[in-house]
C-alpha positions as CSV (number, residue, x, y, z in Angstrom):
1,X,-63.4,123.3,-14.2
2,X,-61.4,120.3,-15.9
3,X,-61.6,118.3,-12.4
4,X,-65.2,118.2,-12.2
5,X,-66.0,117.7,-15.9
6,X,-63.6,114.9,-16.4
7,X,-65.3,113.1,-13.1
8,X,-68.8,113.8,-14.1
9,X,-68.0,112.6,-18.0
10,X,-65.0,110.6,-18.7
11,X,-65.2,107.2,-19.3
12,X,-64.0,104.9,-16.4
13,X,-61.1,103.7,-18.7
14,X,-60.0,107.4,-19.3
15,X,-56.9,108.9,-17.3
16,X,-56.0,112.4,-17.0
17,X,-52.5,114.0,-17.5
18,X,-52.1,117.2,-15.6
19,X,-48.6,118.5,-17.3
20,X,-47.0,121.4,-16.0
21,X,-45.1,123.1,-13.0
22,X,-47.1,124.4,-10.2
23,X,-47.5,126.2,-6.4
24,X,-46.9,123.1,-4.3
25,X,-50.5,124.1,-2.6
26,X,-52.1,124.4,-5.7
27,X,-51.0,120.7,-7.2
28,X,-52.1,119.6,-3.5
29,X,-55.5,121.4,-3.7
30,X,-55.6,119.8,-7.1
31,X,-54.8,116.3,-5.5
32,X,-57.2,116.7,-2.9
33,X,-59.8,117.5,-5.3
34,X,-59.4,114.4,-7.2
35,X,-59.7,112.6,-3.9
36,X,-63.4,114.0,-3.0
37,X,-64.3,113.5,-6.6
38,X,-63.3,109.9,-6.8
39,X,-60.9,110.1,-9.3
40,X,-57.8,110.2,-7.5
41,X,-56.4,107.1,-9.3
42,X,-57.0,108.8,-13.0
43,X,-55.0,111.7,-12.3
44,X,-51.2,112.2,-13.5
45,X,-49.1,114.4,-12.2
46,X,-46.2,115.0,-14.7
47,X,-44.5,118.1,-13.6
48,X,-42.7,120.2,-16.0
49,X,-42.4,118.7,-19.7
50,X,-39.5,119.6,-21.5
51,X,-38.2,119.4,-24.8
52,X,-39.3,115.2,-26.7
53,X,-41.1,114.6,-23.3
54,X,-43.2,117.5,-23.8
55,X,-43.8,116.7,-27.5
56,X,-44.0,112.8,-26.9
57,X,-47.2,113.8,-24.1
58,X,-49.1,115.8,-26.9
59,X,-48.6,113.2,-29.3
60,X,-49.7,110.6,-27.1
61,X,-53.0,112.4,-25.9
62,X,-56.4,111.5,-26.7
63,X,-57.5,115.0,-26.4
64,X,-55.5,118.5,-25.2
65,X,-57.9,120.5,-23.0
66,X,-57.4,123.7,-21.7
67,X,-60.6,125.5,-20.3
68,X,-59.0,128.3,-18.9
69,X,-60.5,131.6,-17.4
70,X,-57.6,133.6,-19.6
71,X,-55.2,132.7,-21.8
72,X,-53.7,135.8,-23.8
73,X,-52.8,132.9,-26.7
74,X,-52.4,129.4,-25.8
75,X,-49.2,128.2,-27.5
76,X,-49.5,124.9,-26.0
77,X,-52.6,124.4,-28.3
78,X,-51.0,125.2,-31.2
79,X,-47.9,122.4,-30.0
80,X,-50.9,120.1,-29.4
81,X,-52.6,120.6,-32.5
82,X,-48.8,120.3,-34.5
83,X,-49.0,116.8,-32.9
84,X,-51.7,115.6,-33.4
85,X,-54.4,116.3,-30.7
86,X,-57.4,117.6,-31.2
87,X,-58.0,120.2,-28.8
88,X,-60.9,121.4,-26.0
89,X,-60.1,125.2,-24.6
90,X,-62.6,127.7,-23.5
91,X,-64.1,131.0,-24.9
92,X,-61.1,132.9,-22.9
93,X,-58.3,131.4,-24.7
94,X,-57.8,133.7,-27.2
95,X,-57.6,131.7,-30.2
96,X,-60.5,130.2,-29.7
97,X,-62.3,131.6,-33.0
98,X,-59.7,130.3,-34.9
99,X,-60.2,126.7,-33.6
100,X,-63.4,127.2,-33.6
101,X,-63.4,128.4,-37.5
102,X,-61.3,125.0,-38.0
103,X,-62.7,122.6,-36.8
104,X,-59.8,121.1,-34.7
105,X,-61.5,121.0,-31.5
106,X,-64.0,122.3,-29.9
107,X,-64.8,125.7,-28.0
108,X,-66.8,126.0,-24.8
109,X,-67.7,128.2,-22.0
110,X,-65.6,128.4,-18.7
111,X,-69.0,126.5,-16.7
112,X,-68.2,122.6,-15.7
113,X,-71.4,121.2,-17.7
114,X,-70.4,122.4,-20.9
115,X,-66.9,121.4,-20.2
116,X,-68.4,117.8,-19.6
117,X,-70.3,117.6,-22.8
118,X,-67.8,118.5,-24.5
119,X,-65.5,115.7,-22.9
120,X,-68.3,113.1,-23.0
121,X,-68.6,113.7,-26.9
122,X,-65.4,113.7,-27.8
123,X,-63.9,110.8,-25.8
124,X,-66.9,108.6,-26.9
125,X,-66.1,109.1,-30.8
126,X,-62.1,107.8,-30.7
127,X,-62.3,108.0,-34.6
128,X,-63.4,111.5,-35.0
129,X,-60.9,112.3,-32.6
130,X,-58.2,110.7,-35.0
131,X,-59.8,112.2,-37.7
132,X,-59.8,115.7,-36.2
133,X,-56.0,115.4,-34.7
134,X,-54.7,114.7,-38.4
135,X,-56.7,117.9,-39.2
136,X,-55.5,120.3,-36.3
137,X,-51.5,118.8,-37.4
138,X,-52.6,120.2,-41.1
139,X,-54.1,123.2,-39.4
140,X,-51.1,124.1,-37.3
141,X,-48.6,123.4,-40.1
142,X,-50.2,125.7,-42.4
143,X,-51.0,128.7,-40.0
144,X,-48.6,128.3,-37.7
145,X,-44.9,127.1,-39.2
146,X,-42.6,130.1,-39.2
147,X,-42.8,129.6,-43.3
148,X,-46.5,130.5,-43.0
149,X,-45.9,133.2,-40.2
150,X,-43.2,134.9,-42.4
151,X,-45.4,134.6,-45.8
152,X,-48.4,136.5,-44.0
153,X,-45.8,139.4,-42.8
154,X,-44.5,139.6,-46.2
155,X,-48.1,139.6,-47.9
156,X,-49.5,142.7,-44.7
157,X,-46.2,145.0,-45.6
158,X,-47.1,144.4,-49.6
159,X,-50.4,145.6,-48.3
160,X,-49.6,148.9,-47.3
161,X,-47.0,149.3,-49.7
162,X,-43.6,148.9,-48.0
């Protein structure tokens, strides 16, 4: 899905960052998609990030977009909204109401046109994407620290009277 949008939608300036380990066929059926799609030359091919790299990448990211066909949370959204990035995931990550409810990105279906829009909007508004990155930071501080996680334990088993 991301392939496709990002040719059909990103600006000609824009460069995409495809971070993670992978099936040697699968990065090479990736490669060679970016080939027939023209866009061979805007496409990064990181590998595993670890550790600072990992966090550095978020940070340094326009936009964090994860249209995938299941994702049982998506933890890397989370670490990209704690740095900063807005984010773009689909209606099958499952926190997807909860960016949706936010405001910190945006929530599509897994089709390639509404993953375009949604790319074409975003990356042509630079200071809404700002704007919304400092939000999805406040966003995944205050739902997400383990302060926040162990406040909401403490208030469920006050709730049913510990």
């Amino acid at each position: 899905l991301l392939l496709p949008a990002f040719a059909e939608a990103a600006p000609s300036d824009a460069a995409l960052a495809l971070v993670g380990p992978g099936e040697a066929g699968y990065v090479d059926g990736l490669r060679s998609q970016g080939e027939q799609l023209g866009i061979a030359d805007r496409l990064i091919f990181t590998g595993m990030l670890n550790g600072s790299e990992r966090i550095e990448a978020l940070a340094d990211a326009d936009l964090f977009a994860l249209p995938s066909y299941q994702e049982n949370f998506g933890v890397a959204v989370i670490e990209a909204a704690a740095a900063g990035t807005p984010v773009l995931i689909s209606d099958q990550v499952n926190i997807w109401d909860e960016v949706e409810a936010s405001g910190v990105g945006r929530v599509v279906p897994c089709e390639v046109a509404p993953v375009a829009g949604a790319l074409r909007e975003m990356l042509a508004d630079r200071a809404s994407l700002k704007e919304t990155g400092a939000s999805a930071r406040v966003w995944a501080r205050d739902n997400f620290a383990w302060t926040s996680i162990a406040e909401r334990v403490d208030a469920m088993y006050d709730a049913v009277g510990r």
